[in-house]
C-alpha positions as CSV (number, residue, x, y, z in Angstrom):
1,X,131.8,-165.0,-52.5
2,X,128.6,-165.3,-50.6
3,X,127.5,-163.5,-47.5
4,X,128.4,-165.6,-44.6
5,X,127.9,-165.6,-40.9
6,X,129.6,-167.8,-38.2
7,X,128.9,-167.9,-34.8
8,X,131.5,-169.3,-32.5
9,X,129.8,-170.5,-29.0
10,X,133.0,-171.6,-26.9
11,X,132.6,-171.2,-23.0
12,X,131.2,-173.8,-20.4
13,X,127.6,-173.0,-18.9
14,X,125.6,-172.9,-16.1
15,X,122.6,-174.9,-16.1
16,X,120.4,-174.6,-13.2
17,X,123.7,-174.1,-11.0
18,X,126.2,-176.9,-11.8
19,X,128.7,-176.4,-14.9
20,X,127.9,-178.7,-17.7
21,X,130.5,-180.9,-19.6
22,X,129.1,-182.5,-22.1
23,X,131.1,-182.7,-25.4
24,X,129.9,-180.7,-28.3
25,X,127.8,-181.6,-30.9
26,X,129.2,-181.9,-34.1
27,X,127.3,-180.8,-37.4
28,X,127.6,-181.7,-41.3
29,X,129.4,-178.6,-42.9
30,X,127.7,-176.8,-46.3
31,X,130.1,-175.8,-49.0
32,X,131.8,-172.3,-48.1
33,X,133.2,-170.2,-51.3
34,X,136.4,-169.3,-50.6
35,X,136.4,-170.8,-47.5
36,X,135.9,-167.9,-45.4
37,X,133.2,-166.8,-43.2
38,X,132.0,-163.2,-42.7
39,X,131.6,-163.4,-38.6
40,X,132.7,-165.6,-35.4
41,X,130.8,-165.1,-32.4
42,X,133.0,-166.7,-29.9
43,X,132.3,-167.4,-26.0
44,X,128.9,-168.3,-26.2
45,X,126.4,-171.2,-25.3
46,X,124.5,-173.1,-28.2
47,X,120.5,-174.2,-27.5
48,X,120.0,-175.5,-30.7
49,X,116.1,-175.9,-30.2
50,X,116.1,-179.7,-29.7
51,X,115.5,-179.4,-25.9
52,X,118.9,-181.1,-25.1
53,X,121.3,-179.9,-22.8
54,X,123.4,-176.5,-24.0
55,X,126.7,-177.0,-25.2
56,X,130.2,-174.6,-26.5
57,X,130.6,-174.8,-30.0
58,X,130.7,-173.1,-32.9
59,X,127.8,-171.6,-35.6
60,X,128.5,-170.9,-39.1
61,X,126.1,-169.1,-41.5
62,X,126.7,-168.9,-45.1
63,X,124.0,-166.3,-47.0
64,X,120.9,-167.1,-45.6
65,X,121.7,-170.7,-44.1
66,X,123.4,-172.0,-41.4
67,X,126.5,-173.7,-42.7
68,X,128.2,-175.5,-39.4
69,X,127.4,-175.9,-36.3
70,X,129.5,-178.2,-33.8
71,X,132.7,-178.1,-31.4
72,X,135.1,-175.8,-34.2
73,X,134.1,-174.0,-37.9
74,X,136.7,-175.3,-40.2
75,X,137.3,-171.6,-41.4
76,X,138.1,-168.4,-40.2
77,X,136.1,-165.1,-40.7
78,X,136.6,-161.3,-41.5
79,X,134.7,-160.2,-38.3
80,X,134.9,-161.2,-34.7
81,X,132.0,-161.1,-31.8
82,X,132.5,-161.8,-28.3
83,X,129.4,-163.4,-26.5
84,X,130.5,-164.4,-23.2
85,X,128.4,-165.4,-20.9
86,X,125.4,-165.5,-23.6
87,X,123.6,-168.0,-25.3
88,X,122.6,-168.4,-28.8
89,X,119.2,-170.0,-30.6
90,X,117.4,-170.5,-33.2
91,X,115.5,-167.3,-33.8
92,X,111.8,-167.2,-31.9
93,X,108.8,-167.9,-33.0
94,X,105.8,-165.9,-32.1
95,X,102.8,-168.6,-32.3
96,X,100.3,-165.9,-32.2
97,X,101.1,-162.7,-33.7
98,X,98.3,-159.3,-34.3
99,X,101.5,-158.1,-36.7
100,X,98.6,-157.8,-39.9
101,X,98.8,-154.3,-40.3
102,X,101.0,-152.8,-37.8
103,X,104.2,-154.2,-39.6
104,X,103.5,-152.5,-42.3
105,X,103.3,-149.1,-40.3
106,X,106.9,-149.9,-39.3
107,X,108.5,-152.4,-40.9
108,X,111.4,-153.0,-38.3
109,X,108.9,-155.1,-35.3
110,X,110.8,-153.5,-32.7
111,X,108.8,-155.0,-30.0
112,X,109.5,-158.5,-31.2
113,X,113.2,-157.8,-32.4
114,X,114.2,-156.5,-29.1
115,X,112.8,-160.2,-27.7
116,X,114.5,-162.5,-29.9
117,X,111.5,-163.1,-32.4
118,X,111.9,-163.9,-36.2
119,X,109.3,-165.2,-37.3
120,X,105.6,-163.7,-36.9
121,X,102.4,-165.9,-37.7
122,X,99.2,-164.0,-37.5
123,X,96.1,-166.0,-36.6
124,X,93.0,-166.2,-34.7
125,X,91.5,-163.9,-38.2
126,X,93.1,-162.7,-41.2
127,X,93.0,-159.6,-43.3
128,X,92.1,-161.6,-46.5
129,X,90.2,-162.7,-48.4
130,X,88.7,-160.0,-48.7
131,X,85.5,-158.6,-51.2
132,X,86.0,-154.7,-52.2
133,X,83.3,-153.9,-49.6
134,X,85.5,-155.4,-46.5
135,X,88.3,-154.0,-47.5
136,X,86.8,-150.5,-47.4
137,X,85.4,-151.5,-44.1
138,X,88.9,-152.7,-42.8
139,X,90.5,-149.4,-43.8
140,X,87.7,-147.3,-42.0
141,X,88.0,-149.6,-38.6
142,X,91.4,-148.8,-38.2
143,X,93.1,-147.4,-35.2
144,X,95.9,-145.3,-34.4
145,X,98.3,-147.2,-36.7
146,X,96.7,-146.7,-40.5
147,X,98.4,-148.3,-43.7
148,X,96.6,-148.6,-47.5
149,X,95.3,-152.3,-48.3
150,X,95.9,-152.8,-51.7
151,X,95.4,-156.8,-51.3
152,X,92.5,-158.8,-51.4
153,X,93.8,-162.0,-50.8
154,X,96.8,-164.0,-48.6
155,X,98.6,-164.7,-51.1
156,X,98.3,-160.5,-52.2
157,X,99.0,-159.7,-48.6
158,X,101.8,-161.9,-48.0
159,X,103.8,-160.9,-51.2
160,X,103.0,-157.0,-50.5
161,X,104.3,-157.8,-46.7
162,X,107.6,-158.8,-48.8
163,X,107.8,-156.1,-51.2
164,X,107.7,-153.4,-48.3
165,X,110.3,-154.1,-46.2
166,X,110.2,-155.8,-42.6
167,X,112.6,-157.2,-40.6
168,X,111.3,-160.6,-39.5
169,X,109.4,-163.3,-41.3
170,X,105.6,-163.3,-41.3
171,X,103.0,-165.9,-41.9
172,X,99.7,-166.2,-41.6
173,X,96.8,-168.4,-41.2
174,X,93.2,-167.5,-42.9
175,X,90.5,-166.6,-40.6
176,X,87.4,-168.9,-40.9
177,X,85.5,-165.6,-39.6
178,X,86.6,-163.7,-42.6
179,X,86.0,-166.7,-45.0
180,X,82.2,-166.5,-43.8
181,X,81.8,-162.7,-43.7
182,X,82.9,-163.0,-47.6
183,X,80.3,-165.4,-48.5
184,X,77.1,-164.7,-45.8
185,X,78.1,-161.7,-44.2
186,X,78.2,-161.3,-40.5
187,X,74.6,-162.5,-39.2
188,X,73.7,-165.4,-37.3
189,X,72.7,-167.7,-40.3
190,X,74.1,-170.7,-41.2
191,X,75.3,-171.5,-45.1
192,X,73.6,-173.3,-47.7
193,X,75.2,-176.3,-49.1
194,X,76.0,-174.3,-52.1
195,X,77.2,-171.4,-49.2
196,X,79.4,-173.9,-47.6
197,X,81.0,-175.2,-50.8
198,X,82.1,-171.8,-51.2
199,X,83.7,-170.8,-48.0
200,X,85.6,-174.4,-48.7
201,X,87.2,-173.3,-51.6
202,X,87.9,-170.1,-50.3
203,X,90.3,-172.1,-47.6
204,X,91.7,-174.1,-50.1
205,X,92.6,-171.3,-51.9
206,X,94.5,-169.3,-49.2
207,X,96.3,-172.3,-48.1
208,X,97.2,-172.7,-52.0
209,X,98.5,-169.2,-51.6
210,X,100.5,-170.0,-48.2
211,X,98.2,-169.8,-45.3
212,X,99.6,-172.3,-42.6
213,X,96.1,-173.5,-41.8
214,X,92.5,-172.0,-40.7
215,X,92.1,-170.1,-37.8
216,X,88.8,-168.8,-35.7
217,X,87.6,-166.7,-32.4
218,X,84.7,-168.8,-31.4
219,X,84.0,-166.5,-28.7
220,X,83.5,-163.4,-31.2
221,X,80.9,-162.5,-33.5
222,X,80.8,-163.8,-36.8
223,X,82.5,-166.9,-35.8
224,X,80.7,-167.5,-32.7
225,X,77.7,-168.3,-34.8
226,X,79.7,-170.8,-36.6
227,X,78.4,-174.9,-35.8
228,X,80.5,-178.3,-36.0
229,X,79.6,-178.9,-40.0
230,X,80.6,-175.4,-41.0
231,X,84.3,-175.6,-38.6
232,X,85.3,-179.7,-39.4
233,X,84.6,-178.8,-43.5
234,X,87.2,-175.4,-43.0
235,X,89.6,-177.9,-41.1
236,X,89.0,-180.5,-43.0
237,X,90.5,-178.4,-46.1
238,X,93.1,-177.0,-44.0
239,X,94.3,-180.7,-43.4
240,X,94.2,-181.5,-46.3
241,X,96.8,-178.8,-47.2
242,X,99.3,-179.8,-44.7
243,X,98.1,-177.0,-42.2
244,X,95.9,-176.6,-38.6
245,X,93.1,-175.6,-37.2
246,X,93.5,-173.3,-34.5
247,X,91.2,-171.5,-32.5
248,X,90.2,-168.6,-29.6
249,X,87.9,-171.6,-28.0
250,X,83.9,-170.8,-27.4
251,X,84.5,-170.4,-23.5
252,X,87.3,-170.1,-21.5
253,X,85.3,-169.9,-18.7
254,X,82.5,-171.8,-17.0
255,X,82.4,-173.7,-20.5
256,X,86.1,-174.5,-20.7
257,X,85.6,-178.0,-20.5
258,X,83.1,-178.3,-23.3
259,X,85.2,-176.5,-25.7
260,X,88.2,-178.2,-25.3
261,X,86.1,-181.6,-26.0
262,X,84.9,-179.2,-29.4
263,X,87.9,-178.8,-30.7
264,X,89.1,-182.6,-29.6
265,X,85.8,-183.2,-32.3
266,X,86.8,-181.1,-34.8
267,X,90.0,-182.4,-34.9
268,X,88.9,-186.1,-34.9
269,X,86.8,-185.4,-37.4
270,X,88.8,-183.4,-40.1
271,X,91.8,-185.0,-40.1
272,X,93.6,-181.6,-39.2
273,X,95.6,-181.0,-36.3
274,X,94.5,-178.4,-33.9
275,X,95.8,-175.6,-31.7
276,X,94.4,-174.0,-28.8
277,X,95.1,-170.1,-28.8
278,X,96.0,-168.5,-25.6
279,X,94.9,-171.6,-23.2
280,X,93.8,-169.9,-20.1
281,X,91.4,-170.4,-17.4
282,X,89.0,-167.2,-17.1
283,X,87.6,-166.1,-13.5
284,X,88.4,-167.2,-10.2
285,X,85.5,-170.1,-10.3
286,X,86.9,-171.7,-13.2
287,X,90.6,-171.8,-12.1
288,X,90.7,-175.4,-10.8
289,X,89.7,-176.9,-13.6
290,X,93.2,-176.8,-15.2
291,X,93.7,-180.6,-14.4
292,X,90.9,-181.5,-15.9
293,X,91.8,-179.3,-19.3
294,X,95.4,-180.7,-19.3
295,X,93.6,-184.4,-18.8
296,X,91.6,-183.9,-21.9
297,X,94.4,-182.3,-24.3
298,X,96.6,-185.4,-23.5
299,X,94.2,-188.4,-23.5
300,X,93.2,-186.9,-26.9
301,X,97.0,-186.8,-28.0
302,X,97.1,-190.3,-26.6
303,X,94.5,-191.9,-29.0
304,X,96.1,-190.0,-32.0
305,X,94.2,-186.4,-31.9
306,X,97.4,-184.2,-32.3
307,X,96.3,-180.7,-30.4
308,X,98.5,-178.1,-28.7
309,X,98.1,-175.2,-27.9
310,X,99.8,-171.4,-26.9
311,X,99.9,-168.6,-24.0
312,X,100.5,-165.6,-23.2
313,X,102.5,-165.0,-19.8
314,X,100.3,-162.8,-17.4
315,X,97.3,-163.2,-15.3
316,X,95.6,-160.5,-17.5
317,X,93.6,-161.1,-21.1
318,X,93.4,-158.1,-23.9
319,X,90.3,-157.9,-26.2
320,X,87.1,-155.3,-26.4
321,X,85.1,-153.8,-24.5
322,X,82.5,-155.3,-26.5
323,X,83.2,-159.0,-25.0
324,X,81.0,-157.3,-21.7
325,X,78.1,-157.4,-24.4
326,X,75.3,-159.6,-25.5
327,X,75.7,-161.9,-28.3
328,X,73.0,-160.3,-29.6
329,X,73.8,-157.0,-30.2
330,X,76.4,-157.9,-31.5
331,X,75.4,-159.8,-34.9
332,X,76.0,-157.9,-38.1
333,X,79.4,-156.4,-36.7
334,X,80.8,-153.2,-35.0
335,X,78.8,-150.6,-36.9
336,X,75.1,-152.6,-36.4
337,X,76.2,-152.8,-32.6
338,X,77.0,-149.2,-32.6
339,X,73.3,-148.5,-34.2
340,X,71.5,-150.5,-32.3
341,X,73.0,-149.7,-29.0
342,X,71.8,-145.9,-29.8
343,X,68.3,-147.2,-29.8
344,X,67.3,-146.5,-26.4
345,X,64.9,-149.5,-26.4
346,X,68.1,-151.2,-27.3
347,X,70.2,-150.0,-24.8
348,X,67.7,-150.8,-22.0
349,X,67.3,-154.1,-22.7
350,X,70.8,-154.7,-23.4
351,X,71.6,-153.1,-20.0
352,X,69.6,-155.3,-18.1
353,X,70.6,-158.8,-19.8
354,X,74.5,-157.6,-18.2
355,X,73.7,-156.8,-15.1
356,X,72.1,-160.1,-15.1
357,X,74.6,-162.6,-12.8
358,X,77.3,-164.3,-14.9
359,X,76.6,-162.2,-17.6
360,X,79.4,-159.1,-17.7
361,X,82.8,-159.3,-16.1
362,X,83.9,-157.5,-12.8
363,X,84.3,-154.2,-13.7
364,X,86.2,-153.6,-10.6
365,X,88.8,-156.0,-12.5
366,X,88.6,-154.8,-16.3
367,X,90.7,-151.7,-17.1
368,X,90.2,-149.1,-20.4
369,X,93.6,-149.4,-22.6
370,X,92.6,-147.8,-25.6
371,X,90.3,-145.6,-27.7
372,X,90.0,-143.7,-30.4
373,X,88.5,-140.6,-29.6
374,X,90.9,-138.4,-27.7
375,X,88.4,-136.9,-25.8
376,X,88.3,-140.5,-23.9
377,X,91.3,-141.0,-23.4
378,X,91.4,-140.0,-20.0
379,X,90.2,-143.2,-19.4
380,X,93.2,-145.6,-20.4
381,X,94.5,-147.1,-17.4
382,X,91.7,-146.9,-15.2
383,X,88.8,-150.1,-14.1
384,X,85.7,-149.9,-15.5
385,X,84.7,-149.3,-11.6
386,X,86.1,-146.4,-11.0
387,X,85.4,-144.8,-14.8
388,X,81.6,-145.7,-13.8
389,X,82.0,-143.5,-10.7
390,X,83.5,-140.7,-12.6
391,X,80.6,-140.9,-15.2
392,X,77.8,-141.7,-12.3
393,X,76.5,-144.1,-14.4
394,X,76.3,-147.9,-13.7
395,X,79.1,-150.2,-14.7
396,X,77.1,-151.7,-17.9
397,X,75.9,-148.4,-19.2
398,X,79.6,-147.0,-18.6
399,X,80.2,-149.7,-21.4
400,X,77.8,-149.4,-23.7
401,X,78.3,-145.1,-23.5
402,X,81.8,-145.6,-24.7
403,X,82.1,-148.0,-27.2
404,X,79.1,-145.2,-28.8
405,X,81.2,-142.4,-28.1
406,X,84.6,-144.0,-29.2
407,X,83.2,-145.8,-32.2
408,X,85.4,-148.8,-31.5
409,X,85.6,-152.1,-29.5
410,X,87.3,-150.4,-27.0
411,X,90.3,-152.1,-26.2
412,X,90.3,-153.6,-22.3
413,X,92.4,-155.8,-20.2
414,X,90.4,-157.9,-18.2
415,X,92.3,-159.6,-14.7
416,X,90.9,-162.7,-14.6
417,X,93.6,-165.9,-14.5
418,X,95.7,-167.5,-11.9
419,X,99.6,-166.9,-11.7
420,X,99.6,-170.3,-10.6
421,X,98.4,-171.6,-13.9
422,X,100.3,-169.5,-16.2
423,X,103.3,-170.8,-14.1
424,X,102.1,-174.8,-14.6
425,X,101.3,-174.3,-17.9
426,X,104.4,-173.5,-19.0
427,X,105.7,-176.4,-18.6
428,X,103.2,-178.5,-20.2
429,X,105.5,-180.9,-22.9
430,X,102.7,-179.4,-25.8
431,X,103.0,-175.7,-24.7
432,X,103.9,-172.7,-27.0
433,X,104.3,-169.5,-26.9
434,X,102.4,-166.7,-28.8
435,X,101.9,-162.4,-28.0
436,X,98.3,-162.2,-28.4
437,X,99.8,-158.6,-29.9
438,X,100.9,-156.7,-32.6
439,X,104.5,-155.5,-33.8
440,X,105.4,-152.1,-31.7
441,X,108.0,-149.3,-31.3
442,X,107.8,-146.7,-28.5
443,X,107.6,-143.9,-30.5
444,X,104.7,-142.0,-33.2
445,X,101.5,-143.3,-33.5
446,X,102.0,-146.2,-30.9
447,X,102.4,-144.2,-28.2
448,X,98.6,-142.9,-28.7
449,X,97.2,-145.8,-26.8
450,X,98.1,-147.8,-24.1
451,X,98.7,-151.6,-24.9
452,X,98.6,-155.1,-23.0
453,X,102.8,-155.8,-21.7
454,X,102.4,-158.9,-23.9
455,X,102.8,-156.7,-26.7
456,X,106.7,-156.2,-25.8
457,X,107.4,-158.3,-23.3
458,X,106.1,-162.1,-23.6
459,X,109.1,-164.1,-24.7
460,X,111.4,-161.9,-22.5
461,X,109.0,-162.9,-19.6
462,X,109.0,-166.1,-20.1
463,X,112.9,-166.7,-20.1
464,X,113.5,-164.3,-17.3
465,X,110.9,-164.7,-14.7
466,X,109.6,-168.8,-15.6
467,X,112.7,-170.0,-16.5
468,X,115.7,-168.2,-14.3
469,X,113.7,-166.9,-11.2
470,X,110.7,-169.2,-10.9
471,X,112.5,-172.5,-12.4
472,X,109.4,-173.5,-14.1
473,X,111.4,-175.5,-17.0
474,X,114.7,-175.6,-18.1
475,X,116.2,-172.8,-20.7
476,X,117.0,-175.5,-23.5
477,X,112.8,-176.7,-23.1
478,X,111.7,-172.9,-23.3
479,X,114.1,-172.4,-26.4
480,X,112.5,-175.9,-28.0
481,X,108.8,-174.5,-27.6
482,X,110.1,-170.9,-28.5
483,X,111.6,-172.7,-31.7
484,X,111.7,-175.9,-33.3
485,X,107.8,-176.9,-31.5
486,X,105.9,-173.9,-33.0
487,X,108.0,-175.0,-36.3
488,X,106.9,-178.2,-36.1
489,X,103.3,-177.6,-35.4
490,X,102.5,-175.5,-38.7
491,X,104.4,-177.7,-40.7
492,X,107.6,-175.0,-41.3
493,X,110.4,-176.8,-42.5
494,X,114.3,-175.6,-42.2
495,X,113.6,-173.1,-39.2
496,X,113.4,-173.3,-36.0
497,X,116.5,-175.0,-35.3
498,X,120.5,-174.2,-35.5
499,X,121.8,-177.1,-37.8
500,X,123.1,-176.8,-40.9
501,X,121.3,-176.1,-44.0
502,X,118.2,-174.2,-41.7
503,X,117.9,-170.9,-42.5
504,X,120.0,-168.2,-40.6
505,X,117.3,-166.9,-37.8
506,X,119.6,-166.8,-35.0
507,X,119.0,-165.2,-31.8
508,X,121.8,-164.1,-28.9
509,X,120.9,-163.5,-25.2
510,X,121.7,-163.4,-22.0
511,X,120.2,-165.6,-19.7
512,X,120.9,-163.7,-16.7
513,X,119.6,-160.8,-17.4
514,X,116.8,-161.0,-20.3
515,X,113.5,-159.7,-18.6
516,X,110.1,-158.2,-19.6
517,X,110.0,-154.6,-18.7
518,X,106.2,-153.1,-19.9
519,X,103.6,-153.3,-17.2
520,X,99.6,-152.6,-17.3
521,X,100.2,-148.9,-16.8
522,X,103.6,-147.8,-18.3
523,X,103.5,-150.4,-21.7
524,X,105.8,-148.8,-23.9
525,X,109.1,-150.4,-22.7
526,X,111.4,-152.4,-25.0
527,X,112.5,-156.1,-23.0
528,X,115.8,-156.6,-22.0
529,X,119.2,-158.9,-22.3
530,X,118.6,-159.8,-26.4
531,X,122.2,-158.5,-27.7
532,X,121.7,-159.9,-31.2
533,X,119.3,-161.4,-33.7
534,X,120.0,-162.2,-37.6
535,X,117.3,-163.5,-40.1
536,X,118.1,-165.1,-42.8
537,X,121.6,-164.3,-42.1
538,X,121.2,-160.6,-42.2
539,X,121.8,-158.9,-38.6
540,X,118.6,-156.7,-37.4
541,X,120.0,-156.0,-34.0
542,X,123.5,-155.6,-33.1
543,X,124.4,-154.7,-29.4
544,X,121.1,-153.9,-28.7
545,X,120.4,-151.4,-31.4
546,X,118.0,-152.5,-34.6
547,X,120.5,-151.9,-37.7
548,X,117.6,-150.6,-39.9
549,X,117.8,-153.8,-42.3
550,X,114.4,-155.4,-43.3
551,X,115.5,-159.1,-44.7
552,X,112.0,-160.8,-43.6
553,X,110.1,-162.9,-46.1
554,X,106.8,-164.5,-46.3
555,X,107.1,-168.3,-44.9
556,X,104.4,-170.1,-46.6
557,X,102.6,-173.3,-45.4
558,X,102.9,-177.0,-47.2
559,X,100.2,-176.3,-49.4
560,X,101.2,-173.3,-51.2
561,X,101.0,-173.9,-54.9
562,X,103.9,-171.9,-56.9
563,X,105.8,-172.6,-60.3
564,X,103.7,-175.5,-60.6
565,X,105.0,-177.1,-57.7
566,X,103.1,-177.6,-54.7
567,X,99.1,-177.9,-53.6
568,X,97.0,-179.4,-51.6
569,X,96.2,-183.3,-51.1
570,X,93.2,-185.3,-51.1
571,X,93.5,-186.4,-47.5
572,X,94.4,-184.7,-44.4
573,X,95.9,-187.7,-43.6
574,X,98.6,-187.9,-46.3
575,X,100.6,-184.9,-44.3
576,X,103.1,-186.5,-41.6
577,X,102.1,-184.9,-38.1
578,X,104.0,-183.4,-35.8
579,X,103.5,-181.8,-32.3
């Protein structure tokens, strides 16, 4: 008989303070051997991701699938769970995930477990394709958290991700930054014809191997050199393979505006949808201008562009150090920065082009997380301001000192957004979610460094604080843009929703109680009020404990090409659109 799993959801609900009575849905039922289930979860609320109202019921899942889900499962099961007072969904769907190598260090994603998540998709770059040159260059960069890289392509690192054990699905996009560090290294140039021929083919060949579409940080060097021709021929092939563009836009700042019309262009032009990563408003001066972004986004959608985008829940961004410096220093990458900046001639003149105005961030509002060095560490948790004062040196040079002496980026939080606009954004119709952050556990090597509360709390956040105490949007919307929207977007079929014949990622909280935990100083805490998650109808937490199971997989996009099924098309525009 196969493995089976029902949950039984029977209890009336509270929805934003009056009890609901609308009469359950009913769903088609898969064939059941033996007609016997392994497990009823009974008393419960069902959000099936659709954005309609909750409702009691009944979910059945037979192997990996879901197998029923409506008023009453036509059989009974060996094993009984009592959710009363919870709700169950589709498993979560972290839009943008850092999980490249860190899952691999532990394979059980506590971080994201412990919220609900069950699917990971890494973007914004990509850990393949990779020459044997970067991938030596990748091993020596790494931090605190170190695992072998044996692959040299997506395809290699997604079926490596499989063979070693996790316990959620991953995914992954290919970074158009590592595409053009392959083929012209990571200078300001821009590529021949024959150059730009290559880097296509490159694309169409990790979305052959299941990349979900292209992804770039236009505000980071290489990919910050990167022009329109260069970005619409990468989309253009992601299109064509039924995936997106997405992107860390040029400027979140002053230039907000501007980028969001670039990647309206890019997507015009390509034929690919595109996604915004971590929309956000950076710096006080920039912080009305949210209107005027959300204008843009939808009068595109209007005349047929389909862009969305994702966010992170606080008023606080994570990146480098190295963002405080000039462009360029920066070309050629982490270890020419490092070289130059300990040319003092360098260094001067790199000093005075940040203390210029505009041109470096408030260091009374940037904060140290990380390094590398232990000898620095002393630093996590304090503001750039006050580490300067230690040092009694000057703000810029306070920088530049430590990303020598640490021989890293130098991770830093930077407090620049409004709580005001995280709060309306969540609500936008087009809005998803995504942690900006990598898969964690509070214990070993994580503990080293200090890490953005994204990391474990950003799902947990947004269904405690934006949805029960601020009443931002409903629960059922926040599920839909935690589930079946993100699904939807990249093209994922058969997840992200609880109807039968979807696979079995299944997530139960409690809405009462679910909350982010982790703050700026004290990051290491697990989130709150998720009681259970399955994925593909294996259970990876059970009462609030991680069973040690590891049944993730590799979800690969619409183009991947495999027992000679599969491939890309000739037109972006073949691929139905969605979002």
């Amino acid at each position: 008989m196969k493995n089976a799993l029902i949950l039984i959801l029977s209890v009336t609900w509270m929805t934003g303070g009056c009890v609901q009575n609308e009469k359950p849905k009913q769903a088609a039922v898969a064939p059941v051997a033996g007609n016997r289930f392994d497990v009823l979860i009974t008393n419960a609320t069902i959000y099936d991701g659709s954005g309609t109202p909750p409702y009691p019921g009944e979910v059945a899942i037979d192997g990996d699938r879901i197998a029923f889900v409506g008023a009453k499962a036509p059989a009974a099961a060996g094993r009984t769970i009592d959710a009363r007072g919870q709700a169950v969904a589709p498993g979560f769907i972290n839009m943008l995930s850092h999980s490249r190598e860190t899952i691999l260090q532990d394979g059980r994603a506590m971080n994201v477990v412990m919220q609900g998540v069950t699917l990971e998709v890494n973007s914004e770059t990509s850990n393949a394709p990779l020459t044997e040159k970067m991938r030596q260059r990748r091993m020596t960069l790494q931090g605190d958290t170190r695992t072998p890289v044996p692959w040299t392509t997506i395809g290699g690192y997604l079926d490596h991700v499989e063979k070693s054990g996790v316990s959620v699905n991953v995914a992954s996009l290919v970074g158009a930054g590592i595409i053009r560090e392959y083929v012209i290294g990571l200078d300001d140039v821009d590529p021949s014809p024959v150059e730009l021929a290559r880097m296509r083919d490159l694309a169409r060949a990790a979305m052959e191997e299941g990349a979900l579409g292209v992804a770039t940080m236009l505000i980071y060097v290489p990919e910050t050199f990167a022009e329109m021709p260069e970005l619409i021929a990468l989309a253009a092939e992601a299109g064509k393979c039924g995936g997106i563009f997405a992107a860390h836009m040029r400027d979140e700042g002053a230039g907000i505006l501007q980028s969001v019309d670039e990647m309206v262009a890019i997507g015009r032009a390509s034929g690919a949808p595109v996604h915004i990563h971590h929309l956000k408003q950076t710096g006080a001066a920039n912080w009305g201008k949210l209107g005027a972004v959300i204008a843009q986004v939808e009068a595109a959608r209007r005349a047929g562009v389909p862009i969305t985008a994702d966010m992170y829940l606080y008023i606080a961004s994570g990146t480098g150090a190295t963002a405080m410096l000039p462009v360029w220093v920066q070309e050629g990458g982490l270890e020419a920065t490092i070289a130059r900046l300990k040319d003092p001639a360098v260094r001067a003149r790199a000093v005075a082009d940040m203390q210029k105005p505009g041109n470096m961030r408030d260091p009374a509002t940037a904060m140290f997380s990380s390094f590398r060095n232990p000898a620095l560490r002393q630093y996590s948790g304090k503001r750039v301001s006050e580490v300067a004062r230690l040092r009694g040196t000057s703000p810029a040079e306070t920088v530049i000192d430590l990303i020598v002496e640490d021989g890293s980026r130098v991770n830093t939080i930077y407090f620049a957004m409004s709580e005001d606009n995280v709060r309306r954004q969540t609500a936008l119709p087009w809005m998803t979610f995504g942690s900006d952050a990598g898969s964690h556990a509070t214990e070993g090597a994580f503990l080293e460094s200090e890490v953005h509360p994204r990391t474990y709390g950003n799902f947990a956040r947004l269904l405690g604080k934006y949805v029960r105490e601020d009443k931002a949007l409903t629960l059922q919307e926040a599920v839909r843009k935690l589930t079946s929207s993100p699904a939807s977007i990249l093209g994922i079929k058969d997840r992200g929703t609880l109807r039968a014949g979807a696979f079995a990622d299944v997530v139960i909280f409690d809405p009462a109680t679910i909350e982010d935990v982790s703050t700026f100083e004290d990051s290491h805490h697990y989130a709150r009020g998720v009681s259970n998650v399955w994925v593909n109808g294996v259970q990876v937490l059970a009462e609030g404990r991680h069973t040690g199971a590891k049944p993730g997989r590799a979800v690969r996009g619409r183009g991947w090409r495999h027992d000679g099924e599969g491939g890309c098309r000739a037109s972006a525009t073949d691929w139905p659109r969605a979002g």
